[in-house]
N, C-alpha and C positions, 0 to 999 in steps of 0.2 A: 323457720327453725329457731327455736331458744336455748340457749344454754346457761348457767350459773355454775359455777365454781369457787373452791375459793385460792390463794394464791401464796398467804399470806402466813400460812404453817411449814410444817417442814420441807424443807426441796428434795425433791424428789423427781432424780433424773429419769428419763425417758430413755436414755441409751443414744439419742441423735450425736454424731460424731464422735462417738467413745474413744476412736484413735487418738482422739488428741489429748494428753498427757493435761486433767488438770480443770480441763474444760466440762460443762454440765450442761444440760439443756431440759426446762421445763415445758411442756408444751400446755398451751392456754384453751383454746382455740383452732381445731387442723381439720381435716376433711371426716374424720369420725362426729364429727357435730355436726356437719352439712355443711362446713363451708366452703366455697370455689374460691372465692378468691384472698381469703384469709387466713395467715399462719403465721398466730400471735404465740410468744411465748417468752420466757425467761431463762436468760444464759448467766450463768456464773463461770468466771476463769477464777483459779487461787493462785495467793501471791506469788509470783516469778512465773508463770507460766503464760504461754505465746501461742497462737493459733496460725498456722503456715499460713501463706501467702498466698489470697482465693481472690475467686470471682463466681458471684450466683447470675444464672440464665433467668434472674427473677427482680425486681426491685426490693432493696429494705432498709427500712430505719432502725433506728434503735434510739431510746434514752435511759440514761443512767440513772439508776437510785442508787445506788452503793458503790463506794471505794473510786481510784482517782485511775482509771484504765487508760491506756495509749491506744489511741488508733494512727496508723498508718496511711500514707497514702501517698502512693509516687514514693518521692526519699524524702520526706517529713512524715515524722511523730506528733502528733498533737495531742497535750496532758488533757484527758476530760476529769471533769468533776463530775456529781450530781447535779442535776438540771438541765445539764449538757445533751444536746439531739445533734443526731449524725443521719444522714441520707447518703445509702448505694444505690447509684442506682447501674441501669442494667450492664453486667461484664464491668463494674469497675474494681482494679485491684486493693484490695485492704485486706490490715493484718490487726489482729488486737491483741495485746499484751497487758498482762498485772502487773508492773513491777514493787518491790517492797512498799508495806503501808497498808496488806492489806487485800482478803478476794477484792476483787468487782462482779457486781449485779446489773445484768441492763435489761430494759423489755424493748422486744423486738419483734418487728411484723415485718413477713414477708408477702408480697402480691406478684403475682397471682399464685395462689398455693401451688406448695411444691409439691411436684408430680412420683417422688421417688425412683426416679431414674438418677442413673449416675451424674448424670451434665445437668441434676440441679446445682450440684458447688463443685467448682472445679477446682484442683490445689497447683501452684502454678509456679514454674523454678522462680528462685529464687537467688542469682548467684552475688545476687548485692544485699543481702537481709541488713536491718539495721540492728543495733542492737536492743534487748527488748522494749527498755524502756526510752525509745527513739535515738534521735544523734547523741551517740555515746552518755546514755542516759542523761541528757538533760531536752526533754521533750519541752516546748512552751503552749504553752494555753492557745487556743485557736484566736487570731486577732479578729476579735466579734469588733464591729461596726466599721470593718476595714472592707471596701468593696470587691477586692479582688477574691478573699473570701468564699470560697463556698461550699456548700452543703454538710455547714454546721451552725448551731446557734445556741442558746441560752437560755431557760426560762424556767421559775419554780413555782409560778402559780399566782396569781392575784389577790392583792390587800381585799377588804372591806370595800366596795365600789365609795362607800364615804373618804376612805383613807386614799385612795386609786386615782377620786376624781381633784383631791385637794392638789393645790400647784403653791408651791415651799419654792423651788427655781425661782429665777430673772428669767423673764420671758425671752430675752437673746441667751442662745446659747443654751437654750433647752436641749437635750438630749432627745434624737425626733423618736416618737411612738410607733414611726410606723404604720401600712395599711394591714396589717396583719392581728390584727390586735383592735378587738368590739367588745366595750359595757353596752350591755342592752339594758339602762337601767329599769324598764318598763315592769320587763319578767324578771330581774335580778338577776341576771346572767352575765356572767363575762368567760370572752372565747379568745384564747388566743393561738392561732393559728400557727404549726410550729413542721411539721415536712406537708408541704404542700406544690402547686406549681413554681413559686417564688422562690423553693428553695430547690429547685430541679427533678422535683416528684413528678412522674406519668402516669401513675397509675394505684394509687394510694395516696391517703392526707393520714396527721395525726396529728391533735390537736390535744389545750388543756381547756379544761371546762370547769367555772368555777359559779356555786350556786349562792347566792346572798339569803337569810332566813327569810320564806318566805316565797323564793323564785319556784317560776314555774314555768317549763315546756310544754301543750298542751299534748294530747295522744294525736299521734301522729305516725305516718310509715315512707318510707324512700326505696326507690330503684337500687338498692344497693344494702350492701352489706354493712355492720355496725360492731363494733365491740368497745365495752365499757370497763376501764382497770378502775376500780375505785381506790385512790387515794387517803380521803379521807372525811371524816363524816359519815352522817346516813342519813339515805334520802327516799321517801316515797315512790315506788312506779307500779306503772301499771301497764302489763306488757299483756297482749290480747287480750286483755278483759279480766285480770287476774294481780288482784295488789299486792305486793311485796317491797320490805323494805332490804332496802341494798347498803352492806357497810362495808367499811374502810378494808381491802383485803380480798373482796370478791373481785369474779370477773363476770360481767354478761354480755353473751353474742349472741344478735338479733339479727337473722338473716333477712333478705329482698321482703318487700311486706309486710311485717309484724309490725303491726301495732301497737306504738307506746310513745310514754309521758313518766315525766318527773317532776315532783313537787315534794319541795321543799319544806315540811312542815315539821324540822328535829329542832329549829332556833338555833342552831350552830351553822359552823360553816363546813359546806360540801365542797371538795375536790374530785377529779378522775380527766385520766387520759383517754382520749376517744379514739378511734379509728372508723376509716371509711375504704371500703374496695369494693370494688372503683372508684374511681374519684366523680365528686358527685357531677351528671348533667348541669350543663348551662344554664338550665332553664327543667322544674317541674319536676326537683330533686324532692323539694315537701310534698306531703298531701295528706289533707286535716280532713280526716272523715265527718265531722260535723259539718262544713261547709258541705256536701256533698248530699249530706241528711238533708240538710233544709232545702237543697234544689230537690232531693226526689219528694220534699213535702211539699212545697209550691207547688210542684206538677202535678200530683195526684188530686189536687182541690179540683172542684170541678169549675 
């Protein structure tokens, strides 16, 4: 299953939780495309306004592109910015608020698609709310590279793999990079892996993906599901046999099987967020249909 859309024009709500005073919801990606286990999409809160105090019977991420949102969780407020990824996962309590400064924008995937039943999101008392914008509005920044920390993190995308790979630091006292985070300088690619198992994801990843002039994914298909937010750039694919350029603003979701590749040949630089549901097997997640050609052509030689 394929889909393309674009994301990037006017918003235009769906009606998903109209109760809530303030709140918007885009949908990207839902079971009208074919997908099981994907349900991507774009929420806007406007300023001052607060979404009660929930839990989904689902897992989901979010990150932000626009305005400085507070989430919740337990009894801290945490101020996100742009760049900012958050992971719920399954039955955990959080709340998001705007406060002044501004809507907020985030894209958001939930796994495994929701079923529209009532006990996808449940709204849940509340007799301690904070106030909107966390402890008596002064919410603080989530302390990233603090290990207690968890499931949130930072990241807006990667320099030039020239600029990326240059080291300006004192080798003590480096700031560590992390196993989450691959230049494949080969194909021009660099990935950096952002709700994944490390960040206490089960059942979903979402990663950024970032293409050097030039990079290239060959055509290829996985056990699982795909969807592509493209950020920024445009970039060659070719998705079952059928070439189309993808630019900054679209969304494409490629379900179990389809065949495709990206190549890089605009000379600028490519961005987008990826997603995956489920999260890929251990082992025999790729599979390069031209490796597969040449065995059934060896065999057929006599």
């Amino acid at each position: 299953m394929i889909h393309v859309r674009s994301w990037q024009h006017a918003f235009e709500d769906d009606g998903r939780d109209g109760s809530v005073p303030g709140y918007a919801h885009q949908s990207l990606v839902d079971r009208s495309m074919g997908a099981v286990h994907t349900d991507l999409g774009l929420a806007r809160l406007s300023e001052g306004a607060r979404t009660p105090r929930h839990a989904h019977s689902f897992e989901q991420s979010a990150y932000v592109l626009q305005g400085r949102p507070v989430v919740e969780l337990g009894d801290t407020g945490y101020a996100l910015e742009p760049g900012d990824y958050v992971l719920f996962p399954v039955g955990t309590p959080h709340r998001w608020s705007a406060p002044a400064g501004g809507d907020a924008v985030w894209l958001e995937l939930g796994s495994p698609h929701l079923t529209g039943r009532p006990d996808d999101t449940v709204v849940l008392s509340d007799p301690s709310a904070l106030p909107p914008a966390g402890r008596a509005g002064r919410a603080d920044r989530p302390p990233f590279g603090d290990p207690t920390l968890r499931h949130f993190g930072h990241f807006a995308g990667t320099d030039s793999q020239a600029d990326a790979l240059a080291l300006h630091d004192p080798a003590r006292g480096r700031a560590p990079a992390g196993m989450d985070t691959a230049l494949l300088a080969y194909s021009g690619i660099s990935v950096k892996m952002m709700v994944d198992p490390g960040l206490g994801a089960d059942l979903s990843t979402m990663f950024m993906v970032d293409y050097e002039p030039g990079g290239a994914a060959q055509v290829h298909d996985h056990p699982f599901e795909e969807s592509y937010f493209f950020l920024q750039g445009e970039i060659e694919g070719e998705i079952e046999g059928e070439v189309r350029t993808f630019r900054a603003g679209e969304v494409l979701f490629c379900g179990v099987g389809v065949l495709h590749g990206f190549f890089n040949t605009s000379g600028g630089h490519v961005r987008w967020i990826e997603t995956q549901a489920p999260q890929p097997p251990r082992r025999h997640s790729y599979r390069w249909p031209s490796h597969w050609a040449r065995l059934a052509e060896r065999s057929s030689q006599p």
